[in-house]
ZAZA-69056 format. One record per residue (C-alpha): residue number from 1; x, y, z; residue in one letter. Coordinates in nm, 3 decimals. Each point is the difference from the previous one (the first is absolute). Layout:
<sites>
SITE  resi       xx       yy       zz  resn
SITE   NUM        X        Y        Z     a
...
</sites>
This chain:
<sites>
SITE  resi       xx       yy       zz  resn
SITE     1   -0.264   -2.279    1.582     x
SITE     2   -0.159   -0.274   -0.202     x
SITE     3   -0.252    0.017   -0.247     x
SITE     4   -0.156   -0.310    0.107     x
SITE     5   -0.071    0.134    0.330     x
SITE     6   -0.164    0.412   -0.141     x
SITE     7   -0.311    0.174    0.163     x
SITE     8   -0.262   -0.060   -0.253     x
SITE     9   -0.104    0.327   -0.160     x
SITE    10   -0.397    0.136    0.052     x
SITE    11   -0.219   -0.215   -0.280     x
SITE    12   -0.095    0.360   -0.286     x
SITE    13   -0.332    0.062    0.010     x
SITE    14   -0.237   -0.179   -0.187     x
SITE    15   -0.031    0.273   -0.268     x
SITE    16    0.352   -0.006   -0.080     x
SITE    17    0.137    0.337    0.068     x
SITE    18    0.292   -0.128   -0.263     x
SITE    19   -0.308   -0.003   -0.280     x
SITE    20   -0.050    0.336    0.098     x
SITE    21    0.295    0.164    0.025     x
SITE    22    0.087   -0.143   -0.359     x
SITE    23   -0.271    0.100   -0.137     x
SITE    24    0.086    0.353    0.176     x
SITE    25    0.321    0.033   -0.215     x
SITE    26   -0.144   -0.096   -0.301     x
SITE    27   -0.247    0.241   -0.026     x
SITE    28    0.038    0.322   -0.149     x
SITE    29   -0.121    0.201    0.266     x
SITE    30    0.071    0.044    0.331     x
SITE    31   -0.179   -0.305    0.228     x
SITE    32   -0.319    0.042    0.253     x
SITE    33    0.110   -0.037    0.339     x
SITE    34   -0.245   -0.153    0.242     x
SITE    35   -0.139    0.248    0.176     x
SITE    36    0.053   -0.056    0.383     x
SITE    37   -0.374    0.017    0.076     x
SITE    38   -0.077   -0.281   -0.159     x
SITE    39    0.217   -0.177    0.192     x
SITE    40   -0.114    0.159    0.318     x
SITE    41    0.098    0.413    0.045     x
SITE    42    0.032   -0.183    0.396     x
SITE    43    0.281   -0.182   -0.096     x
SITE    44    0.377    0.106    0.082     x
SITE    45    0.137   -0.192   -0.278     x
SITE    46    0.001    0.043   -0.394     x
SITE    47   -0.215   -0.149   -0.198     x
SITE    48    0.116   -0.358   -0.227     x
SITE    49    0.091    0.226   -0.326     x
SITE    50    0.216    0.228    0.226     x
SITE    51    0.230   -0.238    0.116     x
SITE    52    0.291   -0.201   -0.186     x
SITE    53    0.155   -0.301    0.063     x
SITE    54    0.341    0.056    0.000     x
SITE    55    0.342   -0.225    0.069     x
SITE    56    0.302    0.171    0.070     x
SITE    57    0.361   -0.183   -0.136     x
SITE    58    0.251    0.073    0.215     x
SITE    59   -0.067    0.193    0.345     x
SITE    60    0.277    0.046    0.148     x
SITE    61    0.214    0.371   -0.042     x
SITE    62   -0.174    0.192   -0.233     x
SITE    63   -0.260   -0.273   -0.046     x
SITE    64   -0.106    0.029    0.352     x
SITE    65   -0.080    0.365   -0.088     x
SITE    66   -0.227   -0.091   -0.313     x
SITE    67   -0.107   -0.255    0.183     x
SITE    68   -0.168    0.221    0.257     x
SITE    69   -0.101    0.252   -0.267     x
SITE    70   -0.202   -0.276   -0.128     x
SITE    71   -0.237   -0.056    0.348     x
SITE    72   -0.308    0.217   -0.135     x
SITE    73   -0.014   -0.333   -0.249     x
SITE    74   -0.057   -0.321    0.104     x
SITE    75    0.350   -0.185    0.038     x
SITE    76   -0.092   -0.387   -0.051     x
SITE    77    0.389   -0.092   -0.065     x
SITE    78    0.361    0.020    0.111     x
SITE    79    0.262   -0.079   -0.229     x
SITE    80    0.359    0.051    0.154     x
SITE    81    0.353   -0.246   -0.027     x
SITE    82    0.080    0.065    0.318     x
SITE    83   -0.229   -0.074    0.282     x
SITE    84    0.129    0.224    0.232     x
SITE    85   -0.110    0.327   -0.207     x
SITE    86   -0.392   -0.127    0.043     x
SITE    87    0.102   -0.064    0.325     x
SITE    88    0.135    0.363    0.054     x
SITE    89   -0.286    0.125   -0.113     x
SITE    90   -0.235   -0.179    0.220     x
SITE    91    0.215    0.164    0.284     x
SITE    92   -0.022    0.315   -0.126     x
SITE    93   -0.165    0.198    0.298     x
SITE    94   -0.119    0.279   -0.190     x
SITE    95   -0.266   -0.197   -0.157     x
SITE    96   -0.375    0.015    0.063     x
SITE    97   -0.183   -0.307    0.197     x
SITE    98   -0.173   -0.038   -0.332     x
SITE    99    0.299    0.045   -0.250     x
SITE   100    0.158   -0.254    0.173     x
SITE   101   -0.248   -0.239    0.004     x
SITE   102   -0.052    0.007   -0.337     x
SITE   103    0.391   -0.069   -0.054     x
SITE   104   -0.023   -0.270    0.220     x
SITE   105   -0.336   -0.168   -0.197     x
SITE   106    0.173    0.029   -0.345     x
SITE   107    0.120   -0.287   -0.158     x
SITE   108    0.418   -0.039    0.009     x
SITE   109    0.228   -0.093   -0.277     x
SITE   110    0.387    0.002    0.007     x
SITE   111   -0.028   -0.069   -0.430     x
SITE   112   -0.248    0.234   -0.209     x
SITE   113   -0.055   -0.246   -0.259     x
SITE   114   -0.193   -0.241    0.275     x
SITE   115   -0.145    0.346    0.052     x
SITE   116   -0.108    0.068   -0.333     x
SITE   117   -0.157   -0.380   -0.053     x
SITE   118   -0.198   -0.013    0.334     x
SITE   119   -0.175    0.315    0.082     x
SITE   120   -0.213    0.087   -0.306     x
SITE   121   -0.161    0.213    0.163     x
SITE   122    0.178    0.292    0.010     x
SITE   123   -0.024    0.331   -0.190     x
SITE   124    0.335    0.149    0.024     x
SITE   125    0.327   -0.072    0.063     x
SITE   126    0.340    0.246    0.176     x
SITE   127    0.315   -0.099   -0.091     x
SITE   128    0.281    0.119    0.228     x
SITE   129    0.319   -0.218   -0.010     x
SITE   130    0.332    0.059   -0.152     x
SITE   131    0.055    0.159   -0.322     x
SITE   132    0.045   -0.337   -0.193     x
SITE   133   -0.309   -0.228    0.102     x
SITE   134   -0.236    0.315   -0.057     x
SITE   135   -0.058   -0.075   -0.387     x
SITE   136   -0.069   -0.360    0.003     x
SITE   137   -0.245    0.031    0.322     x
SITE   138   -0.182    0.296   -0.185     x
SITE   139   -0.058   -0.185   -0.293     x
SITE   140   -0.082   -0.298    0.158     x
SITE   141   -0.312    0.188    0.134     x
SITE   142   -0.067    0.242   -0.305     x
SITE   143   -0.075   -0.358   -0.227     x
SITE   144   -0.236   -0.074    0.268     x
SITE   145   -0.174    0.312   -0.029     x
SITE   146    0.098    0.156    0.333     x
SITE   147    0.048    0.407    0.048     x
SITE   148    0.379    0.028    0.079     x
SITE   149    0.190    0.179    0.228     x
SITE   150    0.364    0.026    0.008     x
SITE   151    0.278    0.140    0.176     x
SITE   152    0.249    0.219   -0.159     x
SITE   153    0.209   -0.026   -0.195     x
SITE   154   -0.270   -0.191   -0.287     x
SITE   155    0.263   -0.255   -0.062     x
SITE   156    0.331   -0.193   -0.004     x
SITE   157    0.069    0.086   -0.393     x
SITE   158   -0.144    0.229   -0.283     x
SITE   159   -0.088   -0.290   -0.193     x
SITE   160   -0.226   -0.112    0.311     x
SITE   161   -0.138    0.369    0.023     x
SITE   162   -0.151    0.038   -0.390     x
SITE   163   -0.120   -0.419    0.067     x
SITE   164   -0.192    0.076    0.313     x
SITE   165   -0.156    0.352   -0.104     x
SITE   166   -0.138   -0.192   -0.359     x
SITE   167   -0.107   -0.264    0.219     x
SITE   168   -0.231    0.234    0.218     x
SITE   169   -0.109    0.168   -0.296     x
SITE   170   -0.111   -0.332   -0.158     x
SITE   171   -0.116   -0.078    0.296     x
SITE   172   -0.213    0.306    0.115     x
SITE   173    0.063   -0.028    0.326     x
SITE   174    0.100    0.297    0.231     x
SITE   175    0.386    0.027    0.114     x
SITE   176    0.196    0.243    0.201     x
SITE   177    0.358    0.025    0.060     x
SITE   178    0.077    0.079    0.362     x
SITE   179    0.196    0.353   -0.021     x
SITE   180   -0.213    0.158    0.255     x
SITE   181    0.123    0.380   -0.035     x
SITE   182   -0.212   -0.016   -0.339     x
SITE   183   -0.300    0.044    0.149     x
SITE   184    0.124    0.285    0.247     x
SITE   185   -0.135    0.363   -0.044     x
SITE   186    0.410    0.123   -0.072     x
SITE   187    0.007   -0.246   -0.340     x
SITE   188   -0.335    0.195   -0.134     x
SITE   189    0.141    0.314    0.067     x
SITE   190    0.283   -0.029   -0.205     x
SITE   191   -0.193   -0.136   -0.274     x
SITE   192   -0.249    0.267   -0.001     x
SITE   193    0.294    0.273    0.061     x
SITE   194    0.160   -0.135   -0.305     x
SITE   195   -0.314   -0.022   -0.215     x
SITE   196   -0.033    0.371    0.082     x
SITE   197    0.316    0.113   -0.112     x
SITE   198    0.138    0.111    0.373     x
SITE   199    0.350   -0.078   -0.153     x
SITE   200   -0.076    0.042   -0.352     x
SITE   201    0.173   -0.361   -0.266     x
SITE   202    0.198   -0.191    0.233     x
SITE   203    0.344   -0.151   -0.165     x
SITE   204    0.171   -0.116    0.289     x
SITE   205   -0.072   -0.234    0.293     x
SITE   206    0.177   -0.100    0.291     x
SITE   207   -0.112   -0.254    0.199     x
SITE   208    0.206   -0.212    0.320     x
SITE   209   -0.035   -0.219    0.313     x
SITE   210    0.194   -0.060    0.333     x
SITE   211   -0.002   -0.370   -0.108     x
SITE   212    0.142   -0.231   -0.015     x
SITE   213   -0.032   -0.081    0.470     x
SITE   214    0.096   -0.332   -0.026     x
SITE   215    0.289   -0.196   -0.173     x
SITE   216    0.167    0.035   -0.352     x
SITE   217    0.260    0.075   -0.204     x
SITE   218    0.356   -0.154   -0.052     x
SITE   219   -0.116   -0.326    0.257     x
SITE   220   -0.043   -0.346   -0.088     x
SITE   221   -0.327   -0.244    0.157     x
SITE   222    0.139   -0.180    0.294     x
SITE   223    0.171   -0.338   -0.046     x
SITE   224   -0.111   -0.154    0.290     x
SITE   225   -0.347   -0.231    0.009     x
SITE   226   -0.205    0.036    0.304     x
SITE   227   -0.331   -0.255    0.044     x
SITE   228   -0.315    0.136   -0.073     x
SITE   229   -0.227    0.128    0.303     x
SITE   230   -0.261   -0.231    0.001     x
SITE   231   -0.275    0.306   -0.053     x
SITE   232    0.103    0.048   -0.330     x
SITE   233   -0.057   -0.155   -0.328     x
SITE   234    0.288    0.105   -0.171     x
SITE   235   -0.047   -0.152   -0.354     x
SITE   236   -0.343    0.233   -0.039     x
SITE   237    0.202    0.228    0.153     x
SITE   238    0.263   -0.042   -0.279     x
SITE   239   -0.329   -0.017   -0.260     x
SITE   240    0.180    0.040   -0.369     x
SITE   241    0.327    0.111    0.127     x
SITE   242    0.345   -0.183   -0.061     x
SITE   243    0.017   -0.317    0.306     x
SITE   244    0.248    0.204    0.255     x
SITE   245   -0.025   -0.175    0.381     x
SITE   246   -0.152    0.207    0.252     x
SITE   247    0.167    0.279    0.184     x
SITE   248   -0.137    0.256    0.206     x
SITE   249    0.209    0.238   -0.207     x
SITE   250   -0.304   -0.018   -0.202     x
SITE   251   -0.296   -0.034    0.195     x
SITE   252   -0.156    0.217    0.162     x
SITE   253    0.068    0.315   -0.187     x
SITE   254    0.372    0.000   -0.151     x
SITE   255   -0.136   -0.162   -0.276     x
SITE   256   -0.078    0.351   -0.186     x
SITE   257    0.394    0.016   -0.085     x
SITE   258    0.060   -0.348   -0.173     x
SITE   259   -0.083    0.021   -0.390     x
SITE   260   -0.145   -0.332   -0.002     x
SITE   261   -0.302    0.085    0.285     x
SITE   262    0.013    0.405    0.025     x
SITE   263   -0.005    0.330   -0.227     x
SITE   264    0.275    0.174    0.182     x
SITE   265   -0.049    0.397    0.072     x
SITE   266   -0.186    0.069   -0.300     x
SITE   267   -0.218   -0.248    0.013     x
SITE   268   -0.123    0.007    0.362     x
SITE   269   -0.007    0.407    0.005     x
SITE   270   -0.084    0.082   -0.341     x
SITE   271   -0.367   -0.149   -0.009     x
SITE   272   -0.074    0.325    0.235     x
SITE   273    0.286    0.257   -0.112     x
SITE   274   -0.020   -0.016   -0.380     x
SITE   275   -0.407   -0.022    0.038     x
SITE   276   -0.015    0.385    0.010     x
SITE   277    0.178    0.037   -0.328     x
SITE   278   -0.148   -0.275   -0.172     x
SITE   279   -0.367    0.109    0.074     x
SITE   280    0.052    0.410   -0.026     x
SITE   281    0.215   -0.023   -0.363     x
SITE   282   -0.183   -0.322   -0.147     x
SITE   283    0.298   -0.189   -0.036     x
SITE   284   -0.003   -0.332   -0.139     x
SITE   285    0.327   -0.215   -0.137     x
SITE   286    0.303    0.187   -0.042     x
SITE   287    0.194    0.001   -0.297     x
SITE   288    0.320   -0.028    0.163     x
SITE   289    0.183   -0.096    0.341     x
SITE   290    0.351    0.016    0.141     x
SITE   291    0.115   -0.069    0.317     x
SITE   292    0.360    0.050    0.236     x
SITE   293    0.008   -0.145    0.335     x
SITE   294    0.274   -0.103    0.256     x
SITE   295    0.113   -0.380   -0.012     x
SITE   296   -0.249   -0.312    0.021     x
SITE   297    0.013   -0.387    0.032     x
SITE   298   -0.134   -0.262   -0.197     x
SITE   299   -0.240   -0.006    0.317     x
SITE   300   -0.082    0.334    0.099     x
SITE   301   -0.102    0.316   -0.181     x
SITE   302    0.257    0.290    0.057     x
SITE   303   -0.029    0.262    0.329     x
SITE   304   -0.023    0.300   -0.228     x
SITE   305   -0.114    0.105   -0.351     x
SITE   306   -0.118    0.267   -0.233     x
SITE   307   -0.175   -0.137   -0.264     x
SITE   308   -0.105    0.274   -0.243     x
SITE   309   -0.355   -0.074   -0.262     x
SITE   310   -0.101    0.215   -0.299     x
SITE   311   -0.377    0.022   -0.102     x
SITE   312   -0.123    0.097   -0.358     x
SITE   313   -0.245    0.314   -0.023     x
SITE   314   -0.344   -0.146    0.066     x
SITE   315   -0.400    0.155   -0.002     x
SITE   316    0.147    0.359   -0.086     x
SITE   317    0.332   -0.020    0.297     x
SITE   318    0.307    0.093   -0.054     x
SITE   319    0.316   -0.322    0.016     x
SITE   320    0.123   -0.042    0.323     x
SITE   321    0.274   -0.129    0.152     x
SITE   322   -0.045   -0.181    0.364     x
SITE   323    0.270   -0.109    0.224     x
SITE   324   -0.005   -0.214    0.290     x
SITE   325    0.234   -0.011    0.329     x
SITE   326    0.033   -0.254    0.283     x
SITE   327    0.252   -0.119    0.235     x
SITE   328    0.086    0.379    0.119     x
SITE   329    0.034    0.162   -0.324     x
SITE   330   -0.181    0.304   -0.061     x
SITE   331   -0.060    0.249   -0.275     x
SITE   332    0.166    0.310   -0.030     x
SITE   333   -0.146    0.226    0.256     x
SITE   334   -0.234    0.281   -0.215     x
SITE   335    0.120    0.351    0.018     x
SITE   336   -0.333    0.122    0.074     x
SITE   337   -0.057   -0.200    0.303     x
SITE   338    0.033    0.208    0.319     x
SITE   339    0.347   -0.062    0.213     x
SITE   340   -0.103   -0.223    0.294     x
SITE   341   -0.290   -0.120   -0.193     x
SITE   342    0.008   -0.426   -0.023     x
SITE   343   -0.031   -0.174   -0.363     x
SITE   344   -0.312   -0.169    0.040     x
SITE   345   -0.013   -0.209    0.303     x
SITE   346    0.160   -0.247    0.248     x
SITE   347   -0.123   -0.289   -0.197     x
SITE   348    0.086    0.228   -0.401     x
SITE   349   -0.212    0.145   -0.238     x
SITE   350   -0.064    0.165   -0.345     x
SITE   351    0.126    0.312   -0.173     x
SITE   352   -0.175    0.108   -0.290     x
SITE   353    0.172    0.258   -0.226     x
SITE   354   -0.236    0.142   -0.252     x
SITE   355    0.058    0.365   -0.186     x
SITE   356   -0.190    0.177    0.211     x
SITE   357    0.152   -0.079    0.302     x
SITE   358    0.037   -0.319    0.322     x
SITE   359   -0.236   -0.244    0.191     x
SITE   360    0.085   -0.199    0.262     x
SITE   361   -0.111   -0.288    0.182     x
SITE   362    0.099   -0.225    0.240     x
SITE   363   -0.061   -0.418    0.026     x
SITE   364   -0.326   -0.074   -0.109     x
SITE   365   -0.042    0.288   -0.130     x
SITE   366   -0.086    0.169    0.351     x
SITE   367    0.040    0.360    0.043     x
SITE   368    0.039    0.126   -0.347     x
SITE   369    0.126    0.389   -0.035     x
SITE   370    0.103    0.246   -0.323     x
SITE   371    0.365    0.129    0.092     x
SITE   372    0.095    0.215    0.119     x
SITE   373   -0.255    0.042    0.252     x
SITE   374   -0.108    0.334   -0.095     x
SITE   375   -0.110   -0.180   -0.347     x
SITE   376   -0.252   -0.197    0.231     x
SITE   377   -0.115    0.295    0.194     x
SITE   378   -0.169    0.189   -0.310     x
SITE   379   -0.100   -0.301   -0.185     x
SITE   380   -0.367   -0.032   -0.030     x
SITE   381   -0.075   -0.388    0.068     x
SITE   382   -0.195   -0.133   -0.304     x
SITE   383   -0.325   -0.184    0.093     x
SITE   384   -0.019   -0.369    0.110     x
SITE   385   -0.049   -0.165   -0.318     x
SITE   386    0.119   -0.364    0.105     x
SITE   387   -0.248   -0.221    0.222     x
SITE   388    0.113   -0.017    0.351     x
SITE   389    0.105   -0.330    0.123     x
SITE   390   -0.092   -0.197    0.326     x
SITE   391    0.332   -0.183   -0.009     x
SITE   392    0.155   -0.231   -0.200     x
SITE   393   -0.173   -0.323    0.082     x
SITE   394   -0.421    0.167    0.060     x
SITE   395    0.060    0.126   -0.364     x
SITE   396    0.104   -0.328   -0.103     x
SITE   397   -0.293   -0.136    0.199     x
SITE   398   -0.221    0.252   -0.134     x
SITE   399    0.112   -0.076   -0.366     x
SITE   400   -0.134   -0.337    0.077     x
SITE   401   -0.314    0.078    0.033     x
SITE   402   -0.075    0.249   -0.236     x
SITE   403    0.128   -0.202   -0.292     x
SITE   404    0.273    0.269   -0.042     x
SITE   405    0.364    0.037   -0.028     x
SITE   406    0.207    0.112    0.277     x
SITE   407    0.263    0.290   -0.037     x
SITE   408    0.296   -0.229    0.010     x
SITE   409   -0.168   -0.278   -0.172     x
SITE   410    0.283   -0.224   -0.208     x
SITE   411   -0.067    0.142   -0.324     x
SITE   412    0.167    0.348    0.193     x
SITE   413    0.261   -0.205    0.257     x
SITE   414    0.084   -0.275   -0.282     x
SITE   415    0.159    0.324   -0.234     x
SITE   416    0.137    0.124    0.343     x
SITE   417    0.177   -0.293    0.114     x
SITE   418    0.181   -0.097   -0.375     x
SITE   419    0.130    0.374    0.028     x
SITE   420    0.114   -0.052    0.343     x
SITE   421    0.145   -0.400   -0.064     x
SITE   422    0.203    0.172   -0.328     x
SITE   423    0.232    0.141    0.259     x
SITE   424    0.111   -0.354    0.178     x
SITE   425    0.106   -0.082   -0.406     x
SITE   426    0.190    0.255   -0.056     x
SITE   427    0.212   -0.017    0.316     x
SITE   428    0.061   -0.319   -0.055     x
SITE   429    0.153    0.072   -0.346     x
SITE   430    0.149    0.302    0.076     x
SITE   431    0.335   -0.087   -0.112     x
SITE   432   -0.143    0.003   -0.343     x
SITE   433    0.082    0.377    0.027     x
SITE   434   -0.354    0.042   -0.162     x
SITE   435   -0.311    0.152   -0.030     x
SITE   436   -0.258   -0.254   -0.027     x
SITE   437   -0.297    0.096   -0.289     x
SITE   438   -0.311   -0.168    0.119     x
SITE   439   -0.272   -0.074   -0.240     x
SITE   440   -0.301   -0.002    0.237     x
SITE   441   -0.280   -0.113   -0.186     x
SITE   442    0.208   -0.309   -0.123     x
SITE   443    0.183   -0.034    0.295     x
SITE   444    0.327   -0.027   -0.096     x
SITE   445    0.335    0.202   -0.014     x
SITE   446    0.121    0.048   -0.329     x
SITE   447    0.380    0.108    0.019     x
SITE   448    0.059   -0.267    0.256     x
SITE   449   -0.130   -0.348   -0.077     x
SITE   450    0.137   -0.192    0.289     x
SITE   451   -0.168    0.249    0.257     x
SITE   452   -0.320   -0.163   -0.086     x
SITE   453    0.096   -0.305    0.183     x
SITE   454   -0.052    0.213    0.305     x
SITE   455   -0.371    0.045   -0.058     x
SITE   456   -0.074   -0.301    0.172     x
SITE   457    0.162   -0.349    0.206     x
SITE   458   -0.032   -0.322   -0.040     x
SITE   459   -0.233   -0.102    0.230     x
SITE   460    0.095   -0.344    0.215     x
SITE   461   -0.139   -0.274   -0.125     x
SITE   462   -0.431   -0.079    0.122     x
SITE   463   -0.052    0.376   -0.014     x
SITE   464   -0.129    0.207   -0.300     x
SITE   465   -0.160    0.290   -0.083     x
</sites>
């Protein structure tokens, strides 16, 4: 679709619900809501400081999901490369008369820079494309003030990760990263287990996926050059990724295995499966990484690795050691767990060894248990000491207007994501035979000077950060 020919967007109110949503996040307390009977108590809708304008960057696969998680708000724009995924969602027949009238009324935009320079009006922004346009879209919005939401993983790169997270800071506006099992009641629990001792100073962590589903490993991109469907922009597609001609190896969805657009295993899964252990023990950069996996291509990240981190002791906790597994690799099955008994889940998991004993969990953190199971039948639960959570996107929502700080907020995922994109280096450079010593808070390895090229890309030339 053309942006010459978008739905206007509803005029904001004359008050400027912008004006007071900014001044919302500035303030040091929590904001006044309008109450809804001065609006009318009659009225079936919220009142003018209850409701956001929101445009959502990419709708299509998981976009179409935060997409819909956003139709409390107001949607006033549509932001996707291909114009059949806004056109999918239109079709979508599980949506409400309203919902989809409201879909159909918001503005349309195949390039979110035209976006960004024609609807001032909005509040906040969802950013749900691939893996390597979700930095340079996020800060496009943060340096005009707008709350952020983004879909895991963070970013593309580390050195992307620690710019955007300084940039919201600077910024004060409120961000979220888009690992929705966060906000789940499973992820609290093992927090609050952990802060009660149920498994006394954990040392070890195991942590793995069923990824990767779709292709990579020893495979090269196709040869062949196939015209571009005439729905999709493909150079904003591309954004500041090396010029490669279309394929629909890449788009939709097999993107996730090519180093220059995806994050591979790690990086799609790890947003939600190293979340539990990065929350409960308080980890932060590693001091070291090291990683094995089966063969790669100059394209594509490898079908399996282990890629093993080691944390410093930090705020009174032991060191710890934390491996990952993908492609079918698993860790060694613990002696306590019952024969018969899965590892986790049909998606993976977390093991935590501490020296008083197991905890389990599986993706997400769902369904967390002390092993053996006879461990979680005398524990006595500690109390709820974490806020329950509405889901991922109200508490984003609700951040918003409260002037506060969501629980995922970039300051948490930014740490997250470097930990996560440290793996993707040291696979790549695994021949080194090496373990890799990070220096987090310069951001740097220091045994290994050409692994900090890998921090970052080059981005094509027109694009920057």
């Amino acid at each position: 679709m053309d942006e010459t020919t978008k739905t206007p967007a509803s005029p904001s109110p004359a008050w400027s619900r912008r004006k007071f949503l900014g001044a919302a996040s500035a303030a040091a307390a929590g904001v006044m809501i309008v109450p809804r009977h001065v609006v009318g108590a009659t009225q079936r809708r919220k009142a003018p400081s209850d409701t956001l304008n929101i445009a959502c960057v990419g709708v299509g696969g998981m976009g179409s999901s935060d997409t819909r998680g956003c139709r409390t708000e107001n949607i006033v724009a549509l932001c996707d490369v291909d114009d059949e995924s806004v056109a999918k969602l239109l079709r979508n027949e599980e949506l409400e008369p309203a919902e989809k009238a409201m879909y159909a009324k918001a503005a349309k935009y195949r390039d979110w820079r035209r976006l960004l320079e024609r609807e001032k009006g909005i509040d906040a922004v969802t950013v749900s494309t691939p893996d390597h346009n979700h930095a340079v879209i996020a800060m496009g919005a943060i340096r005009l003030g707008k709350h952020v939401y983004v879909q895991k993983p963070l970013t593309h790169t580390i050195k992307e990760a620690r710019l955007l997270a300084q940039a919201a800071r600077e910024a004060n506006v409120v961000t979220q990263m888009g690992n929705q099992g966060h906000a789940g009641e499973g992820a609290r629990l093992v927090c609050e287990w952990i802060w009660a001792g149920a498994i006394g100073n954990v040392t070890e962590v195991h942590c793995w996926t069923n990824r990767p589903i779709w292709p990579q490993g020893a495979i090269d991109a196709p040869a062949e050059i196939p015209s571009v469907p005439s729905t999709l922009d493909w150079d904003v597609w591309l954004g500041p990724a090396p010029f490669r001609p279309y394929h629909p190896a890449y788009h939709p969805f097999k993107w996730r295995g090519l180093w220059d657009f995806g994050t591979g295993a790690l990086g799609d899964m790890g947003a939600h499966i190293m979340d539990q252990p990065f929350w409960a023990l308080k980890l932060k950069s590693p001091v070291s990484v090291q990683a094995s996996s089966t063969v790669f291509s100059k394209d594509y990240a490898p079908a399996a690795e282990v890629v093993t981190y080691e944390f410093a002791a930090r705020e009174g906790l032991p060191p710890l050691t934390l491996t990952w597994w993908d492609g079918g690799l698993m860790p060694p099955r613990p002696p306590e767990l019952e024969q018969g008994r899965m590892v986790g889940d049909d998606g993976g998991g977390v093991l935590f060894r501490g020296d008083k004993g197991l905890l389990m969990c599986g993706t997400y953190g769902e369904n967390p248990r002390l092993v053996p199971e006879s461990r979680m039948q005398s524990f006595e639960r500690p109390a709820k000491t974490i806020p329950r959570s509405a889901g991922i996107r109200l508490e984003w929502f609700e951040a918003i207007k409260k002037g506060a700080k969501s629980t995922t907020d970039f300051s948490y995922s930014g740490p997250l994501t470097e930990t996560m994109l440290l793996a993707n280096v040291a696979v790549r450079l695994k021949d080194k035979n090496m373990k890799l010593l990070w220096d987090g808070e310069k951001m740097e390895f220091t045994n290994l000077p050409e692994a900090n090229e890998l921090l970052h890309f080059p981005y094509r030339p027109g694009w920057s950060l």
